[in-house]
C-alpha positions in Angstrom: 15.7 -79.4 -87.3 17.6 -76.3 -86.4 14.8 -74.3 -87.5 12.6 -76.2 -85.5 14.4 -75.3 -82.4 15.5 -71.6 -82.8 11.5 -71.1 -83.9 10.5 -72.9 -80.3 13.4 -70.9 -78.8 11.9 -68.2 -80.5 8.6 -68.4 -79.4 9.3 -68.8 -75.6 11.6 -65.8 -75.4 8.4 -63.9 -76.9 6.2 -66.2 -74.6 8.2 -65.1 -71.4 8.6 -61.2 -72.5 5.1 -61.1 -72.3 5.0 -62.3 -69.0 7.5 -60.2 -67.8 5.5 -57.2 -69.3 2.3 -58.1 -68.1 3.4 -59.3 -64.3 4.5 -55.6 -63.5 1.3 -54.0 -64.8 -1.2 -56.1 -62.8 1.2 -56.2 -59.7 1.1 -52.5 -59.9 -2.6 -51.9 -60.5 -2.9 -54.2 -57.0 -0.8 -52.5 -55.1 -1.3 -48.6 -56.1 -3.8 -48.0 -54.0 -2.1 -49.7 -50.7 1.0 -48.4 -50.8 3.7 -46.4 -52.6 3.9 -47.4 -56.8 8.1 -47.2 -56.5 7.9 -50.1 -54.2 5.7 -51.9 -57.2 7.6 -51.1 -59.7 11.1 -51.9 -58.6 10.0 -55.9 -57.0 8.9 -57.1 -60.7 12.1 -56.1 -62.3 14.3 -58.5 -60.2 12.2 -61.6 -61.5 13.0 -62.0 -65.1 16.7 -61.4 -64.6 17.1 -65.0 -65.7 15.7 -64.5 -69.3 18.8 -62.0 -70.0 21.9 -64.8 -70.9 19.5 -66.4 -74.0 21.5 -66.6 -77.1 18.5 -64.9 -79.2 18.8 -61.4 -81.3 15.1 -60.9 -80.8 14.7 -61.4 -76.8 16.7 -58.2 -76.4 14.1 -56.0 -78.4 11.2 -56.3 -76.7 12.1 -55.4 -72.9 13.8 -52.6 -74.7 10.9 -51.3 -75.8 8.2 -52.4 -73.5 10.1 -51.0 -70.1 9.1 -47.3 -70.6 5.8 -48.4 -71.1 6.3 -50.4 -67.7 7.6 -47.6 -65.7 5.2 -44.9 -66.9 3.0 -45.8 -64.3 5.4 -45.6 -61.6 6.4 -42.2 -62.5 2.5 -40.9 -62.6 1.6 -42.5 -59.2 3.7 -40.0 -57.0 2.2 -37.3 -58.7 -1.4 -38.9 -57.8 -0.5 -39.4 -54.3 -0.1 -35.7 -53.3 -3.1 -34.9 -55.3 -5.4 -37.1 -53.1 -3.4 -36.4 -49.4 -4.4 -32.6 -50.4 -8.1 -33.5 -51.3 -8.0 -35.2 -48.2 -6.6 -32.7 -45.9 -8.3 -29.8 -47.2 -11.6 -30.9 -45.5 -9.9 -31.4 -42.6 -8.2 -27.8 -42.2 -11.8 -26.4 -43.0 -12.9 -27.9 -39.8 -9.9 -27.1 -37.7 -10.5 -23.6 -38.9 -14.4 -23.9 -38.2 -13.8 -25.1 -34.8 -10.8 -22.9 -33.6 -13.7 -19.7 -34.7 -16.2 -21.4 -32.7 -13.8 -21.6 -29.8 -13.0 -17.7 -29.8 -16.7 -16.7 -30.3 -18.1 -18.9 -27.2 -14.6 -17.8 -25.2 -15.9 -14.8 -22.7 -15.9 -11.7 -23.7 -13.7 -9.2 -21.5 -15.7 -6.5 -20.5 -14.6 -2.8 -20.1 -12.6 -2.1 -16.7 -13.1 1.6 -16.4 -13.0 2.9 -12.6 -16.6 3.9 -12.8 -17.8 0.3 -14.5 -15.5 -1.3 -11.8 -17.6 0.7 -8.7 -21.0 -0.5 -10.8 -20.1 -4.4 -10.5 -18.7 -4.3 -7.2 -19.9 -6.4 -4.1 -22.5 -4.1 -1.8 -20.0 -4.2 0.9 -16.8 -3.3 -1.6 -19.4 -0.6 -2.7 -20.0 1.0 1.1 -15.8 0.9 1.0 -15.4 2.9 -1.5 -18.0 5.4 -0.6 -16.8 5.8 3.0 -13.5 6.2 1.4 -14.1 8.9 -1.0 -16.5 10.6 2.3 -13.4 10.7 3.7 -11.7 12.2 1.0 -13.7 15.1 0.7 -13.5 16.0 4.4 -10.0 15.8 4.2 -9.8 18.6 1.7 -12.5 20.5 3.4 -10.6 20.8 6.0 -7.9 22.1 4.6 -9.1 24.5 2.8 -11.1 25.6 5.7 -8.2 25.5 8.6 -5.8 27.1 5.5 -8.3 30.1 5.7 -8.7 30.3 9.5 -4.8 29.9 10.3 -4.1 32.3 7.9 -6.8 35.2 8.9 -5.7 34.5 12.5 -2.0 34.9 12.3 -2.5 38.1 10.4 -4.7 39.2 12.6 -2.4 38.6 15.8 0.6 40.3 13.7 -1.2 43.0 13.3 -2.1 43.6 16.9 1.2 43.0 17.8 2.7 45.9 15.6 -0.1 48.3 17.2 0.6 47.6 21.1 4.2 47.9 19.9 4.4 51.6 21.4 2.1 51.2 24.1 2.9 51.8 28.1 -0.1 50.6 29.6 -2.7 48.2 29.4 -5.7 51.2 28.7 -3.8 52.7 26.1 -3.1 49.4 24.4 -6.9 48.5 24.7 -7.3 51.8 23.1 -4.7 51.5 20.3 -6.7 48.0 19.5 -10.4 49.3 19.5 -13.3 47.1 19.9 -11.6 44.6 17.8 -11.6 40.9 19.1 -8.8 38.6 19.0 -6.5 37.0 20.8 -4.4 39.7 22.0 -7.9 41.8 23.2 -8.5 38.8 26.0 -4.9 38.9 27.2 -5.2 42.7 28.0 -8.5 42.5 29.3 -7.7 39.6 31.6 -4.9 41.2 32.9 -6.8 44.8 33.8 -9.6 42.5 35.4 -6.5 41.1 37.4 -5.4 44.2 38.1 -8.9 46.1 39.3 -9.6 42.8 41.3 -6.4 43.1 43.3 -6.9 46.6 44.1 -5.5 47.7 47.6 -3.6 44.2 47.6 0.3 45.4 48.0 2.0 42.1 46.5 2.4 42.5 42.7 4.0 38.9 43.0 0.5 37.4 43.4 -0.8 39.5 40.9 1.4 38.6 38.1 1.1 34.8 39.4 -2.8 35.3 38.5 -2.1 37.2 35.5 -0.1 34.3 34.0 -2.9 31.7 35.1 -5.2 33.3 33.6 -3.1 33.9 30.7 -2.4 30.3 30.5 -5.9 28.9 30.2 -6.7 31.1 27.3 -3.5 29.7 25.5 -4.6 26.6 26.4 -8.2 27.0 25.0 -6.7 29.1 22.2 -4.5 25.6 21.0 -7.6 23.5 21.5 -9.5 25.9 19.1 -7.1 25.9 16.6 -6.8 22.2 16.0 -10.1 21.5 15.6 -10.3 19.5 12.3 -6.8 17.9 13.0 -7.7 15.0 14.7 -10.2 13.8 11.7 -6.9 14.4 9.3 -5.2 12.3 12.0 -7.9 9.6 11.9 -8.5 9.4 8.0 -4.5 9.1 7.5 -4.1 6.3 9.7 -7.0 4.3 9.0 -7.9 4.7 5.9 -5.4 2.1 4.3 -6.7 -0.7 6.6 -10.4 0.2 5.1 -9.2 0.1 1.4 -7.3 -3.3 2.2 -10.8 -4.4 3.9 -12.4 -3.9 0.9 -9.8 -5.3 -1.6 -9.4 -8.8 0.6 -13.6 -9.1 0.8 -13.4 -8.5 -3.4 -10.9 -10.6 -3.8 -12.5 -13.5 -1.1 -15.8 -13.0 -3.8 -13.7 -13.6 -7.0 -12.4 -16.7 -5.5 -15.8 -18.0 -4.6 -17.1 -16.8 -8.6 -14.1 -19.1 -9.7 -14.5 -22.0 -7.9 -18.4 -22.0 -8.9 -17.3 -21.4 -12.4 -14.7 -23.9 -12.4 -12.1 -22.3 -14.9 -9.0 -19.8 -14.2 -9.4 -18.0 -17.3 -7.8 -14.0 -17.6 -11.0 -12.5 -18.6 -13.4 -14.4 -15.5 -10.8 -13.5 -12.7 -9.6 -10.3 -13.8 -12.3 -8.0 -13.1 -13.0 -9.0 -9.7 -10.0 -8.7 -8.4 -9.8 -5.3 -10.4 -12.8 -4.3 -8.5 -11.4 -5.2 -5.3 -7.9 -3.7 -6.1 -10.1 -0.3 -6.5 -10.6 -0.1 -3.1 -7.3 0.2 -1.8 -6.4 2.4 -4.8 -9.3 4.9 -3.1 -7.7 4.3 0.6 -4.4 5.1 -0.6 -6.3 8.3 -2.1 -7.6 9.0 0.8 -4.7 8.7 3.2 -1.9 10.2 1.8 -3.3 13.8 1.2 -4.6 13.4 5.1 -1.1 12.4 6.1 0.7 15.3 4.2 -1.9 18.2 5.3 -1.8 17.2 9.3 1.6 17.3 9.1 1.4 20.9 7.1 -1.2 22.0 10.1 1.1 20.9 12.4 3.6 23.2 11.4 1.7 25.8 11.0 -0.1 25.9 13.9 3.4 25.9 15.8 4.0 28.8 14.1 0.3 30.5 15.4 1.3 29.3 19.2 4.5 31.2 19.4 2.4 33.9 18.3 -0.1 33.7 21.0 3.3 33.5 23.5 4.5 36.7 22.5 1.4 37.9 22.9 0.9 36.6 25.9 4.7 38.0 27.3 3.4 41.6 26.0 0.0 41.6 28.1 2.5 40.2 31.1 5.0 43.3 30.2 2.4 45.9 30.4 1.1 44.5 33.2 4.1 44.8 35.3 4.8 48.6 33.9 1.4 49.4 35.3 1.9 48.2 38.5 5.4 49.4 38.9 4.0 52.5 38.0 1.4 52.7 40.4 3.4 51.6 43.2 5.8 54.5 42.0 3.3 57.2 42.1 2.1 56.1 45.9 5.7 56.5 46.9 6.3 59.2 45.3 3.0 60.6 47.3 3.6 59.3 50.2 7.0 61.2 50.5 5.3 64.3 49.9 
């Protein structure tokens, strides 16, 4: 009888054992592909805690043997899991990759901003600008180089007649001392003998210096008018040629804003080269100005310079002037007391 019942005790402890090892194998083999296996493995092991307290030598065996069988399985899903994540995402970075390259080579291409490719591509108007600009360029330094010739021949020339008539006493002899040789100096002498010869037999040398210096006058005057020629373009280039460079750059710019609001994107490479175009112009203004600023002023202090020149001039021709007619009223008195 007590056979009977350790065999039937027996045979449920093996009965249950193999419930317990064959629950965990079909539970994970459901849930591996939902969700982690660790979560699998570990809810089946709570359940046959119950079987543990039997009284039979032979329960204990079999979960001793069958639970590394049971938790292979576990251990071998993790490993499965990243295998399949990186199958999965490797497609997926092969497209991001594909895409980000199609996204550079549609992006716009930034063209070359030399100045010369800038002029090219600019607006017709923004175009006119810049060639008005660099016109006025090129007169600028014309003019300098050509009033840097004329002041300089001039003033040597007048310094020159100046050291001749040094010596001289009277008007003739300082005509003769300068030759045929015109100038400056040659129309002060030679208005002052006309004076002279027209104011024969007229005894008030007052009124004939007061002539003399009139006359003197007016050829200084025409003198100053003739030597800043050319000034008053420097003058006008220097003062407006800023405000035509900005009129350029704001039309430029005006037009880039129009191409981005019809293109409907504030991308670098759309809006940069118009406004670089229209930023050209006022690069070529500033060109333009400041060398036309910087020579008038030079001419201006040159030509000061070439004036008081022409006034000492002037005061010689006056001082001969006055010798001669002292010295002709001298020699009537001096023959009228004989």
């Amino acid at each position: 009888m007590k056979t009977t019942s350790l065999q039937a005790s027996l045979a449920a402890a093996v009965l249950m054992a193999a419930t317990w090892l064959a629950s965990p194998v079909s539970a994970q083999q459901q849930t591996q592909p939902a969700g982690p296996a660790p979560a699998a493995a570990q809810r089946p092991v709570a359940a046959p805690a119950p079987v543990a307290p039997q009284p039979s030598a032979v329960a204990p065996v079999a979960p001793s043997t069958a639970a590394p069988a049971a938790t292979t399985p576990a251990v071998s899903t993790p490993a499965a899991a990243p295998a399949a994540s990186s199958t999965d995402a490797g497609p997926a970075a092969g497209e991001v990759a594909s895409a980000d390259r199609a996204q550079k080579s549609a992006g716009p291409v930034m063209k070359e901003l030399s100045p010369w490719v800038m002029f090219m591509s600019a607006d017709i108007i923004v175009k006119a600008v810049m060639i008005g600009l660099a016109f006025a360029s090129l007169v600028t330094w014309t003019v300098f180089i050509a009033k840097s010739i004329e002041l300089s021949v001039a003033s040597g020339k007048l310094r020159s007649a100046l050291k001749k008539i040094a010596e001289s006493r009277s008007l003739a002899e300082a005509q003769m001392a300068l030759g045929t040789k015109q100038g400056i100096l040659p129309s002060f002498l030679a208005a002052a003998l006309r004076e002279a010869r027209m104011s024969a037999g007229l005894s008030s040398d007052t009124g004939i210096k007061e002539r003399a210096a009139s006359s003197f006058a007016e050829i200084v005057r025409a003198e100053q008018r003739r030597i800043r020629i050319g000034m008053g373009v420097l003058a006008t280039i220097g003062s407006t040629s800023p405000f035509v460079g900005l009129f350029g750059t704001v039309w430029g710019i005006m037009n880039s804003f129009i191409g981005i609001s019809k293109s409907q994107t504030t991308n670098l490479a759309v809006v940069a080269p118009g406004i670089a175009e229209a930023l050209l112009a006022t690069a070529i203004g500033l060109v333009a100005a400041i060398p036309a600023v910087i020579v008038y002023n030079h001419f201006s202090r040159v030509t000061k310079s070439y004036l008081e020149l022409v006034s000492r001039a002037s005061g010689a021709s006056a001082r001969l002037l006055s010798r001669d007619l002292d010295r002709t009223h001298g020699t009537m008195h001096s023959r009228a007391a004989e």
